[in-house]
Phi, psi and omega in degrees: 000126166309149157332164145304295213229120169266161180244103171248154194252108173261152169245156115168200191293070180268142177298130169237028164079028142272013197186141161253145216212153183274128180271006172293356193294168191271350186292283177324331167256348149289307158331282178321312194292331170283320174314289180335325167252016141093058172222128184301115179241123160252104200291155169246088192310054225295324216266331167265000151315306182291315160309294151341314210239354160266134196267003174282341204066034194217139240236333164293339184299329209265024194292286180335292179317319176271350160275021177250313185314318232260339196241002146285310174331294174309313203290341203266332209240010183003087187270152159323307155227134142291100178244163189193120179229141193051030194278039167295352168261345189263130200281120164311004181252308161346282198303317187301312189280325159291008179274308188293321200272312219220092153325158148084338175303127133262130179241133165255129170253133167244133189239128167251023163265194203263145154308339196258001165288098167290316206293333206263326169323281143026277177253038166255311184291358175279329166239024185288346171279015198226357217251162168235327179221169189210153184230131155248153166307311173303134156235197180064196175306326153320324199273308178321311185312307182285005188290326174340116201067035150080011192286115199262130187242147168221187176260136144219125175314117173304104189294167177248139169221118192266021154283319178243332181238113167215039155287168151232050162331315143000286182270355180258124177289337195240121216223108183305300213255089201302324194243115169268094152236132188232108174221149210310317182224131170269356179207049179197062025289189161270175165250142174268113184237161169028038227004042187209148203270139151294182084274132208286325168300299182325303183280355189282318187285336131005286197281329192281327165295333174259001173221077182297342188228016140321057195291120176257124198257108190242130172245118190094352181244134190058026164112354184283166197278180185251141158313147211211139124112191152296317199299281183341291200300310212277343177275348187288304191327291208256044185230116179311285185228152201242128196282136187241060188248126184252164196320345181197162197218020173264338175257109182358101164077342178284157214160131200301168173278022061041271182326311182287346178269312162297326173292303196314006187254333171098025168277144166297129183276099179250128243198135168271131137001294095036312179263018173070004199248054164274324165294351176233012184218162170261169166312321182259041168215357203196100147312073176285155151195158210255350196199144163336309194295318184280333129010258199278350157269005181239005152302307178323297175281306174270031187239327140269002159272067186315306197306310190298344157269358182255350183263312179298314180289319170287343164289325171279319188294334180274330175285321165326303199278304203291048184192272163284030186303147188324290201300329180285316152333323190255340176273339144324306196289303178318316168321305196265317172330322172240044153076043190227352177234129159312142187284346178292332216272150178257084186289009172279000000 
């Protein structure tokens, strides 16, 4: 049995006010999540380390610096785990020489981007000789794939922090906004609904021509500006139902992180089918659908049910929280980093 309370070194893109940054990120609620369960986290900012450490302000000039930082950090503060997400400036000969300064380290890494991502696929396998356990956003056969040569992989759940998503869209009956959607690009990739590729203007205009008195809050599609922010949160707040859809619904639970700012906000989630997650959620709890029509007919119906959407959202955010909450997410990860949990097991 491990200590109570461990000293973990998180590494990755956390804000230090060089960069403005989304605070719903998972980096940030995994942190909390571990505090919460009562372990010292010193967050490690690697990518404004690197800005910092460049008289250009450019975070490639800073590669060197921040991995010279990053193994004086360790040296200074001998932490228990090395955790590290999305830590793409930090070197596997980094990770191999912090081993040599803190005996005993355990180190991990977690990534919630996709898998259907050759580049990101890449750099997960890019440090896996140097790592003792890795977490993806994926399950099912993907995740097996990369388990492949014996490499121990888990499943990770985008967490919900009622810390961080603290709308309740839910309790309000009358709603500025019937449709929440945000994207990044709308046609670069296309995106796969329903099995067939998008541009994501094309399908926004799609749903608003066949639901004409839709009010819809869309950040990035037809030239708007993006969500932000306060900006972000406070339109999750005052948005009914939330469109959640990622480049593709075929590969097992994945899904942007996304899912967790909207159920935790209490928008009803509509969520394609496809991506399994029927299996942790009902029908009364998550807008599934399988085809456009359907779609767009239980967009229809609960955008004029108010209570039947209020009911749906307060029913998802509670499954939502009580499955994926930060701590129980982050006391999963600890189980298995220090070898109390199988990295196979799904406690979800």
């Amino acid at each position: 049995m491990h200590k109570s309370s461990l000293t973990i070194i998180h590494v990755g893109p956390f804000m230090t006010g060089l960069r403005v940054g989304p605070r719903h990120s998972v980096q940030i609620k995994l942190s909390n999540g571990l505090i919460r369960r009562g372990h010292l986290v010193l967050n490690f900012a690697e990518r404004d380390v690197a800005r910092a450490a460049s008289p250009f302000g450019n975070r490639k000039f800073g590669r060197r610096a921040v991995n010279k930082a990053l193994m004086a950090f360790c040296r200074q503060h001998c932490p228990d785990i090395l955790l590290m997400g999305h830590a793409d400036m930090i070197e596997p000969d980094t990770l191999a020489a912090i081993r040599d300064i803190v005996p005993g380290v355990r180190i991990a890494q977690w990534n919630v981007d996709p898998l259907f991502e050759p580049d990101n696929v890449q750099r997960i396998r890019r440090k896996l000789a140097v790592v003792d356990k890795t977490f993806i956003s994926t399950a099912g056969e993907p995740l097996e794939r990369m388990r492949a040569g014996g490499h121990a992989m888990s499943f990770l759940p985008n967490p919900v922090d009622f810390s961080v998503e603290t709308g309740r869209a839910d309790l309000i009956r009358t709603l500025p906004n019937d449709l929440f959607y945000a994207c990044g690009h709308p046609s670069r990739p296309l995106r796969e609904i329903c099995g067939r590729e998008w541009n994501m203007d094309e399908f926004i205009g799609l749903i608003g021509a066949r639901l004409p008195s839709l009010r819809m809050a869309l950040g990035g599609i037809e030239g708007r500006p993006h969500f932000s922010g306060a900006q972000y949160q406070k339109t999750l707040e005052t948005s009914a139902i939330g469109l959640n859809l990622s480049r593709r619904a075929d590969y097992y639970l994945y899904t942007s992180d996304r899912i967790a700012h909207l159920a935790g906000n209490g928008c009803v989630v509509a969520i394609e089918r496809a991506t399994g997650y029927t299996d942790y959620f009902s029908e009364e709890e998550m807008l599934f659908f399988s085809s456009i029509d359907e779609l767009v007919e239980k967009l229809a119906h609960l955008s004029a049910e108010p209570e039947v959407r209020m009911r749906t959202g307060s029913a998802g955010r509670a499954r939502y929280a009580e499955r994926f909450n930060e701590q129980a997410v982050a006391q999963f990860m600890i189980d298995v980093i220090m070898d109390e949990c199988a990295p196979e097991t799904m406690p979800w």
